[in-house]
C-alpha positions in Angstrom: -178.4 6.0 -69.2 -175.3 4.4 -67.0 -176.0 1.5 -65.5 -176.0 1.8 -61.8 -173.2 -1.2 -61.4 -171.0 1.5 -64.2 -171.3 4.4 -61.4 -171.3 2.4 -58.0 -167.9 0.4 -59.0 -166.5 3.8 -60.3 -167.1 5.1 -57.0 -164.4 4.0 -54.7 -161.9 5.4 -56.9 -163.6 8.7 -58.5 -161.6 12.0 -58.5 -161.7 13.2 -55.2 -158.2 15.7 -55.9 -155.3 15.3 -57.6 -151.3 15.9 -56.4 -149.4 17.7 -59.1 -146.0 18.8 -57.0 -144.0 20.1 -59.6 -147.1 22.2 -60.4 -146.5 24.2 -57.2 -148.8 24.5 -54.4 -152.0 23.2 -54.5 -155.5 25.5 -54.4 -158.8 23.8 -54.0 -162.4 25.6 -54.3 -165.5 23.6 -53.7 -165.0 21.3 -56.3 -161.8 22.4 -58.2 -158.2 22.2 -57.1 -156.1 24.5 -59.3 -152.2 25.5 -59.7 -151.0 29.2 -60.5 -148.2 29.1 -62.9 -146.7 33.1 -63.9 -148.5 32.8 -67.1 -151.6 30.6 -66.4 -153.3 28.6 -64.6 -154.2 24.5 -64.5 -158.0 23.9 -63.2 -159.0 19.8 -62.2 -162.4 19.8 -62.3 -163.1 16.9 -59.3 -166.2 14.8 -58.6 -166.5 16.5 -55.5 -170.3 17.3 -54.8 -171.0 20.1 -53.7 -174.3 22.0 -52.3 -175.4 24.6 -49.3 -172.0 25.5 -49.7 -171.0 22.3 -48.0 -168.7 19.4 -49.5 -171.4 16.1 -49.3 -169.5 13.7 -51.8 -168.3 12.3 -54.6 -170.4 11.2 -57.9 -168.7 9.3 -60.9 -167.9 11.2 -64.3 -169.3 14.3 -62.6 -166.4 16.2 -63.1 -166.1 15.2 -66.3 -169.0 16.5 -67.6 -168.8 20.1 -65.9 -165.2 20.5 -67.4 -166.5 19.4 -71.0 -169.9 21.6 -70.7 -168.4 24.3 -69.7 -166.2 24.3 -72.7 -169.3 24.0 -74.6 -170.2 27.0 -74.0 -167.3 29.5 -73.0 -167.1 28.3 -77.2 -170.4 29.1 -77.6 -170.6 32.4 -75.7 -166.8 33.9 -76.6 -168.2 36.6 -78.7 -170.2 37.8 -75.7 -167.9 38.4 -73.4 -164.1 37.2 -73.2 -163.6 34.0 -71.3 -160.6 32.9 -69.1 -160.0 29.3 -71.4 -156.7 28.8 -73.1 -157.0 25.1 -73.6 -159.1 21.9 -72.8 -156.3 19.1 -72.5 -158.7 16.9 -70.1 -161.9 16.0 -70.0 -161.0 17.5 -66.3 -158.8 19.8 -67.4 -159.0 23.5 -68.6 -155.7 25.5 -68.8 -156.9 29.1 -68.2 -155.4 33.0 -68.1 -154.5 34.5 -64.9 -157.4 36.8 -63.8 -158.0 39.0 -61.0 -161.4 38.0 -59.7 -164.0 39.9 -59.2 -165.7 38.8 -55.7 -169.3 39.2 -56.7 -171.3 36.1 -57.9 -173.6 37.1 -60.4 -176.7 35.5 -60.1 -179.5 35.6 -63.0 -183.1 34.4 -62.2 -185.7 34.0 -64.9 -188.0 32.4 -62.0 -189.2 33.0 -58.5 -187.7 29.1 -57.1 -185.5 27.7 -54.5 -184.4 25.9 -51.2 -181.4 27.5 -49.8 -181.3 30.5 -47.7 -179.8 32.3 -50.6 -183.0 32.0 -53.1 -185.5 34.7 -54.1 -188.8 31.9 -53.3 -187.2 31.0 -49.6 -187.6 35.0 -49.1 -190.5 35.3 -50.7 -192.5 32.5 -49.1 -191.6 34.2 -45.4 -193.5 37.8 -46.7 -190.8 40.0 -47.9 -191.4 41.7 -50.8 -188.3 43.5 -51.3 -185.2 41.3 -51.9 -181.9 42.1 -52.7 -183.2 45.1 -53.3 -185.8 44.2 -55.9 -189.7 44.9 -55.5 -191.6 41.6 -56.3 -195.6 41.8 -56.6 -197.8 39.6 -54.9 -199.3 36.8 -55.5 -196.6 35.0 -57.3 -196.4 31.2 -57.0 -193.1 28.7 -56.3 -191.9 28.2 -59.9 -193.7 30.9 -61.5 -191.9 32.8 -64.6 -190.7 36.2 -63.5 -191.6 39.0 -65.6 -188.5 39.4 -66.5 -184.9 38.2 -65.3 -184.0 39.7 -62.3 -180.2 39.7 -61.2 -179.8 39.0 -57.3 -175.6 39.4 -56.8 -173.7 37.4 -53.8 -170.5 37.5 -52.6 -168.7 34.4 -53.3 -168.5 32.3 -50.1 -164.7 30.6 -49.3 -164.9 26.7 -48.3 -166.7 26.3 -44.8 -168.6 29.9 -45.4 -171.9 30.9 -46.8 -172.5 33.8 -49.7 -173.5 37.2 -48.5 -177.0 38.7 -50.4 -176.1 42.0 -52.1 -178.0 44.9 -53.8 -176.7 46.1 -56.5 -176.8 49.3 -54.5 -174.4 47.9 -51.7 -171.9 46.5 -53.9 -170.8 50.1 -55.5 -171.2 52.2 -52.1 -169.0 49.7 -50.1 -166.6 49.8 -53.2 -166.5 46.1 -53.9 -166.6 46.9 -57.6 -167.0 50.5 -58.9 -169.6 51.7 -60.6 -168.4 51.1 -64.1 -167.1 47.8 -64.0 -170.8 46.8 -62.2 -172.6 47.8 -64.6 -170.1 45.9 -67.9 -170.9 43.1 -65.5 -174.5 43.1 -65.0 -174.9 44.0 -68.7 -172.5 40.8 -69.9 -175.1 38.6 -67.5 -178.4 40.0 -69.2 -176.6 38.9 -72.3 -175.2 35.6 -71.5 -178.5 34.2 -69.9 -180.3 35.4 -72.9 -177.9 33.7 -75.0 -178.3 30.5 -72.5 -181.7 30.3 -72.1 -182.5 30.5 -76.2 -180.1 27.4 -76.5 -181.5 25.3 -73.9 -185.1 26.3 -75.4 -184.1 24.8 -78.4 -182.7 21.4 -76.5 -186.0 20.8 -74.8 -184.7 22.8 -71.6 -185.6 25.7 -69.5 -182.5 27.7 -68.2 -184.4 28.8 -64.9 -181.8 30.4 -63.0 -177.3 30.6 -63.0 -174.6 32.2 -61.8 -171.8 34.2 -63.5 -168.2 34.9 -62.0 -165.5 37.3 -63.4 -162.4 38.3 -63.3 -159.9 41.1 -64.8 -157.4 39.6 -67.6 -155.1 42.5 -69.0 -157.9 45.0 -67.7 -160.6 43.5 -69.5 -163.6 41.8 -68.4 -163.8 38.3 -68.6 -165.5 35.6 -67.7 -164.3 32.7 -65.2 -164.9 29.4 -63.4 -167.8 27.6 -65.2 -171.1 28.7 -67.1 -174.9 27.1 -68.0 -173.4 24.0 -66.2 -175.7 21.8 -63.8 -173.4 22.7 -60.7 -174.5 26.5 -61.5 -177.4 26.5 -63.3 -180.8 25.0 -62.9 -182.6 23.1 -65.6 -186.2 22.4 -66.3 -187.8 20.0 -68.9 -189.0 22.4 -71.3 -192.8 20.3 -72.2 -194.1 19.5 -69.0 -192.7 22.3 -66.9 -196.4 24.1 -67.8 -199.1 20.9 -66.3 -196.7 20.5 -63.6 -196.7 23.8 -62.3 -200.5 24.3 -62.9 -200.7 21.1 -60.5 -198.6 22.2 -58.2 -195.7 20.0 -58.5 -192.1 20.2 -59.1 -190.6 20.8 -62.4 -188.6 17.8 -63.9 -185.1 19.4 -63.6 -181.5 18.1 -64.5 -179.5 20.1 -61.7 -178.5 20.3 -58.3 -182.3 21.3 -57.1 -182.8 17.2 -57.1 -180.1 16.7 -54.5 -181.0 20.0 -52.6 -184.8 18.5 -52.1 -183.6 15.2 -51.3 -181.6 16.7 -48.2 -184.5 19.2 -47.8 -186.6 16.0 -47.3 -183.7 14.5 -45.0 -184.5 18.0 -42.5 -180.9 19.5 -44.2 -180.8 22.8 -45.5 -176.5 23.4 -44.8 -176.3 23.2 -41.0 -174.5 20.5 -38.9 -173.5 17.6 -40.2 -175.2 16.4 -44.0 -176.8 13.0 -44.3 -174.7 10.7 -46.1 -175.8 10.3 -49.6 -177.4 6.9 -50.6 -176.2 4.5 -53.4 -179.6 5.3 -55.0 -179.0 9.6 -55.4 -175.2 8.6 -56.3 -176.2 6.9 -59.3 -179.6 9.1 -60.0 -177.1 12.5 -59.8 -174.6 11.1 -62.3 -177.1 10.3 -64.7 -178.3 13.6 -64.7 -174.9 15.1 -65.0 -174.5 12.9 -68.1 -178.1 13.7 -69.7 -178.0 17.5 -69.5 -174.3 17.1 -71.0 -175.7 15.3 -73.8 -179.2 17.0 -74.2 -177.3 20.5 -74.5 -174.3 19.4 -76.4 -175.9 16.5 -78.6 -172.6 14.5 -78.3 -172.5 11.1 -76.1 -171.0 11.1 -73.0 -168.1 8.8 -72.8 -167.8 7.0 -69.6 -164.4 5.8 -68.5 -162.5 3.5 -66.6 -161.4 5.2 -63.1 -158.3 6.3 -61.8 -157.7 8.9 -63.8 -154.9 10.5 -62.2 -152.3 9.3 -64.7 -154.2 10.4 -67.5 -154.8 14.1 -66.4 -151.5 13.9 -65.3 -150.1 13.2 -68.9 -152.3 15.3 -70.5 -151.1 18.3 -68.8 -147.5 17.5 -69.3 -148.0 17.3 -73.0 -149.8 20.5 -72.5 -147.4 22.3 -70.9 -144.7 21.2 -73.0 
């Protein structure tokens, strides 16, 4: 574990974004700014936090670890599916292909859980039975193991906006991705978070839910942004997941679900303006960024002395040269 003085002196001067000029113009997502060069593209993971779709902070080494995790396993799951990775220069860094992207998230649930307005439970909980198209029985509980995994696909949101639910059914008769391509898609997920969740089984971890984007490199499908990380996945401790849901309580997780409940708590669920994160979550969040790095990877985390700017800066010179 960090110490909390580590984190909270890191704080003023964690990655917020990075100025590259002679990269070109600058893109930002939620948590990544990125520059398109003809050939490629340079991703900076930041610390930004994000959740509800809404920007709330920063936490230390966070983007750190989503950068190297993801690595991890676009390695791990190449022979799956093609990924966008060309190289990993940064702990921050990942130089990737140019892809088209598709604009469906792809989002896997081996659960029935949730907060946001997004999640299969928060649906569930209000009496529908059909969502995103999908017939669930009843009686299921908060928590509870699905059957099997269901696949509940979203469009992806820009910054400021909220993802759109969509059937499967809705996204080839509006044409947002034909038929075909869908269906390569949704088989690569089944595939992936089978893959995932065997892993994380083995590291003491439940893979309860994740999301999957893609793109089109050179015609082919391939998979983009980030996968099995905390920011898109959710994680359950593996031996007590069982006597806590028999009681009733929440799963021990290593994911954004902690920081969702704790602004759940707060009366937050994504509208107006977020309660500012306190000192305490700061530090809780980017300890379990660093554990799930290390439980899944079994390599230390390596914490760092902040700013960093010069060194991703250097490293993607050398890179580029």
């Amino acid at each position: 574990m960090v110490p909390a003085s580590a984190i909270l002196s890191s704080l003023p001067n964690c990655l917020k974004t990075i100025d590259i000029p002679k990269l070109g113009k600058k893109h930002q997502g939620k948590v990544r700014d990125f520059y398109v060069l003809p050939d490629k593209r340079v991703i900076i993971t930041t610390d930004r936090q994000s959740a509800f779709d809404v920007i709330l902070g920063h936490i230390p080494f966070k983007g750190s670890v989503l950068n190297s995790l993801a690595a991890f396993w676009f390695d791990q799951t190449k022979k799956i599916v093609p990924n966008h990775i060309i190289s990993v220069p940064d702990q921050n860094v990942t130089i990737a292909k140019n892809c088209n992207p598709i604009p469906v998230e792809m989002i896997i649930r081996g659960y029935i859980s949730g907060v946001t307005n997004t999640s299969i439970w928060g649906s569930y909980e209000k009496g529908e039975r059909t969502i995103y198209g999908l017939k669930f029985p009843e009686g299921l509980s908060k928590n509870q193991k699905l059957p099997k995994p269901v696949i509940t696909p979203t469009t992806h949101a820009e910054i400021g906006g909220h993802d759109e639910r969509l059937t499967k059914e809705e996204i080839i008769s509006r044409k947002i991705v034909e038929k075909k391509l869908y269906e390569q898609m949704e088989k690569a997920t089944y595939a992936l978070f089978d893959y995932g969740s065997k892993l994380c089984a083995e590291k003491g971890l439940i893979l309860v839910d994740t999301k999957y984007e893609f793109g089109l490199a050179d015609g082919k499908l391939t998979l983009i942004d980030e996968i099995h990380t905390p920011d898109s996945s959710r994680f359950w401790v593996k031996d007590t997941y069982k006597s806590r849901f028999e009681k009733g309580e929440e799963p021990e997780n290593y994911d954004k679900e902690f920081l969702r409940l704790w602004y759940v708590d707060k009366g937050y669920k994504g509208a107006g303006t977020p309660p500012e994160m306190s000192r305490e979550l700061i530090v809780a969040l980017s300890n379990r960024y660093i554990d799930v790095y290390e439980k899944i990877t079994g390599e230390k985390f390596q914490i760092y002395r902040y700013p960093i700017e010069d060194r991703i800066k250097k490293n993607i010179e050398k890179a580029l040269s």
